[in-house]
N, C-alpha and C positions, 0 to 999 in steps of 0.2 A: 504494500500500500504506500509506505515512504518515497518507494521507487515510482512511483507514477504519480507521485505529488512533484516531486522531484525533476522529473523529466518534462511533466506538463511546465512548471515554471521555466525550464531551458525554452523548450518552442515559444514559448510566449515572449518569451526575452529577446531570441533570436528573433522572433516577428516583427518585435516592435523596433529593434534598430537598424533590420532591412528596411522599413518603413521610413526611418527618421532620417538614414543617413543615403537613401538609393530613391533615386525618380525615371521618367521617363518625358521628356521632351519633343515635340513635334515640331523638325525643320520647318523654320520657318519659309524656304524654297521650293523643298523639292516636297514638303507635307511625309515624309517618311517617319517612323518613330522609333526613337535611339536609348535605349539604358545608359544609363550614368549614376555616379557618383556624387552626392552633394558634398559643398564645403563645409555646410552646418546643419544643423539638424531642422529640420521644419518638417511640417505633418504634410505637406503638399504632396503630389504625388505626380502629377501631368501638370508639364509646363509646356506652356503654346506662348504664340504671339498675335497678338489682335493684329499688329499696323500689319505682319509677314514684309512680303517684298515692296510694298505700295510705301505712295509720298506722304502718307498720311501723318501727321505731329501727335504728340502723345498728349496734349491738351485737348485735341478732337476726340478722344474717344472719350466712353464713361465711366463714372467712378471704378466699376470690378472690372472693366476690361484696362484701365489705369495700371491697376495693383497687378492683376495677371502680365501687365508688359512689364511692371517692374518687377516682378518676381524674374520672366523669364529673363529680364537682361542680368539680375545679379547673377542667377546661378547657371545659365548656360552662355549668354554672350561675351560677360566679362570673365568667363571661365575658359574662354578658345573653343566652348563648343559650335556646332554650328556653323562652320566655316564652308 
């Protein structure tokens, strides 16, 4: 019984910092979807990009599509993904 108290806390553990510290990102070009590594932990999981390829300013969109382009720029643009 120990033993499966035990091992259920491992998987759960192991869950939750695949979760915190691992995402997946949708090129913002080619729309393909890439596994990664983040630099800090956040519960996010899919990182997109509202503007993508287009001339669009990050003022023109709205509030959650704002915070979604500035997620994606911290953790995959200013990280060399996505090139």
């Amino acid at each position: 019984m120990k033993k499966k108290i035990i091992l259920g806390i491992f998987i759960f553990a192991t869950l939750l910092i695949v979760r915190l510290f691992c995402g997946v990102y949708v090129h913002d070009e080619f729309a393909g979807k890439h596994f990664f590594i983040k630099h800090r932990p956040t519960l996010k999981w899919t990182f997109f990009s509202p503007i993508g390829m287009s001339d669009k300013k990050i003022e023109e969109l709205s509030k959650e599509e704002q915070i979604d382009q500035k997620y994606f720029n911290e953790f995959v643009l200013d990280q060399g993904l996505s090139r």
